[in-house]
N, C-alpha and C positions, 0 to 999 in steps of 0.2 A: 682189570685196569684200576689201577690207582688215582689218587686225587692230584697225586704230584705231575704223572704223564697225563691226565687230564690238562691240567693246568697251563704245561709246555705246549702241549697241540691245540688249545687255544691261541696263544700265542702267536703260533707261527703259520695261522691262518691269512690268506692273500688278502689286503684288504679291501678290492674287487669297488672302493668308490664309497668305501664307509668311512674313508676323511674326510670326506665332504660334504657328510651329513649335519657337524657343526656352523661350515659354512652357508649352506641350505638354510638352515633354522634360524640365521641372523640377515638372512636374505629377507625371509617372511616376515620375519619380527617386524623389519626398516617397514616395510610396506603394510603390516596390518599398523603400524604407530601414522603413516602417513594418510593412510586411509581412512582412522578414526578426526585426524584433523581437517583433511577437507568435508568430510561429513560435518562434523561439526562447526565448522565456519558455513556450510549450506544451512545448516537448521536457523543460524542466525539471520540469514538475513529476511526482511519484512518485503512478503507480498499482500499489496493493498489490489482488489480489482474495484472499481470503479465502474457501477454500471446505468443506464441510463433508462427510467419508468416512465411512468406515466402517457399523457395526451400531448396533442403541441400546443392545446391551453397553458400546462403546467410545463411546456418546455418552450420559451418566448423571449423574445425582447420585444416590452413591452413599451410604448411612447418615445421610442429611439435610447432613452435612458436606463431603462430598469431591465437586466437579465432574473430573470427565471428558471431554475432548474429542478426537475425532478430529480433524483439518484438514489443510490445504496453504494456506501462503501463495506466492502466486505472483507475480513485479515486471513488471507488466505497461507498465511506461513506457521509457521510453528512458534513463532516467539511472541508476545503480546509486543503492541504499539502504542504508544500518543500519537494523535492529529493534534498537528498547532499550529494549524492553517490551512487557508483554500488559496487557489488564483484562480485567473481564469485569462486568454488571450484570444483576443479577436484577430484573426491574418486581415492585415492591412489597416486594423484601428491603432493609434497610438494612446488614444487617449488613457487617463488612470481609471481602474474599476477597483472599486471599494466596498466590501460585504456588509452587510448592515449587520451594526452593534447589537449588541444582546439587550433586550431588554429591562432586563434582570439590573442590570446596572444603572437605570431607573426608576427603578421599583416598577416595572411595568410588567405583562402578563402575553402583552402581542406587538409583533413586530407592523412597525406601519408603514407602508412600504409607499404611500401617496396618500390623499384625500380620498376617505374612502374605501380603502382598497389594504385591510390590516391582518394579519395572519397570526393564529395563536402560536405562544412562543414552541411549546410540542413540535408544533409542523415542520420547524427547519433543522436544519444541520449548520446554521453560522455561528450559534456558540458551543456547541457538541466538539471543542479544542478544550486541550488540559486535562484536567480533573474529569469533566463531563467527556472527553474524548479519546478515553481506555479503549483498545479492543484485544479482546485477546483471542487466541487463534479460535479462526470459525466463529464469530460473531461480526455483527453488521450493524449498521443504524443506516438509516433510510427519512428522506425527507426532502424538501424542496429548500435549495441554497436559494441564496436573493442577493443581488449585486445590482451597485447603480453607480453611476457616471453622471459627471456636470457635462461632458462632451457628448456630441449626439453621435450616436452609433448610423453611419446611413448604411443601411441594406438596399442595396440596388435586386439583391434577390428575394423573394419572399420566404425562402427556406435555406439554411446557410447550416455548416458548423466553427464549432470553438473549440478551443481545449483548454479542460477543464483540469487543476492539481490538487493535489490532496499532498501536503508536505505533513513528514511523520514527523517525530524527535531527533532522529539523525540528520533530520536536515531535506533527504530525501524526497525527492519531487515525482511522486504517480500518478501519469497522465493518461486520462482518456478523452477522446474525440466524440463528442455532443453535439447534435442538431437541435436545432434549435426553429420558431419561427418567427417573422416579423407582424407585430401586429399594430 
């Protein structure tokens, strides 16, 4: 046999579905190109879990005014995050709750939460926003928030919860549900 009747009996081989091997291959392509961008749009976004420590000394509303919270927030996504910010809502309180200031912006060294009753600045998590409130994936900071109110908080129960946010840089509000007690 020669190369030339080689070549025709190639040729005239049935093509039994081997047209549709280029159509196949751009089948695949569409969806490994589709696949790599929802993957990628998952990796982006930010999970913050938000978990709740300590005793229900360090988890309290204190004198009807002063919330108390143990935590650890932890960046449980793949992308690093800013905190640049807390809230916090009471079901059925209207009133406003306000994180106490850093005191850093006094030249001070502890937060003073009443007469008496002062926390070194370490201990909290209300100026750990911005700069100080990087986390990047798999890392945590852990501390007691502190929030107070001119309005009185009335607890008709002596054990209640709130919910608590942690807003990243996108704006994004991660909430978990915290007990708390009245003291």
């Amino acid at each position: 046999m020669n190369n030339d009747s080689l070549v025709v009996h190639i040729a005239n081989l049935p093509s039994n579905g081997i047209d549709y091997i280029p159509w196949i291959a751009l089948t695949l392509s569409i969806i490994a190109i589709i696949w790599q961008i929802i993957s990628w749009n998952k990796d982006r976004i930010i999970h913050l879990n938000i978990i709740q420590s300590g005793t229900e000394i360090t988890n309290c509303i204190l004198d009807e005014h002063i919330i108390i919270l143990d935590v650890a927030i932890i960046n449980t996504g793949r992308q690093p995050t800013t905190i640049i910010g807390f809230n916090i809502e009471i079901p059925g309180f209207k009133g406003n709750i306000e994180f106490l200031e850093d005191p850093k912006q006094k030249e001070q060294n502890y937060y003073i939460v009443k007469s008496g009753l002062n926390y070194p600045r370490e201990v909290l998590v209300n100026h750990k926003k911005y700069d100080e409130g990087i986390l990047l994936p798999g890392v945590s900071i852990s501390g007691l928030a502190i929030a107070r109110t001119l309005d009185t908080i009335e607890s008709r129960k002596k054990i209640g919860s709130l919910n608590f946010y942690v807003v990243d840089h996108k704006m994004k509000k991660h909430k978990s549900v915290l007990r708390y007690k009245s003291m």
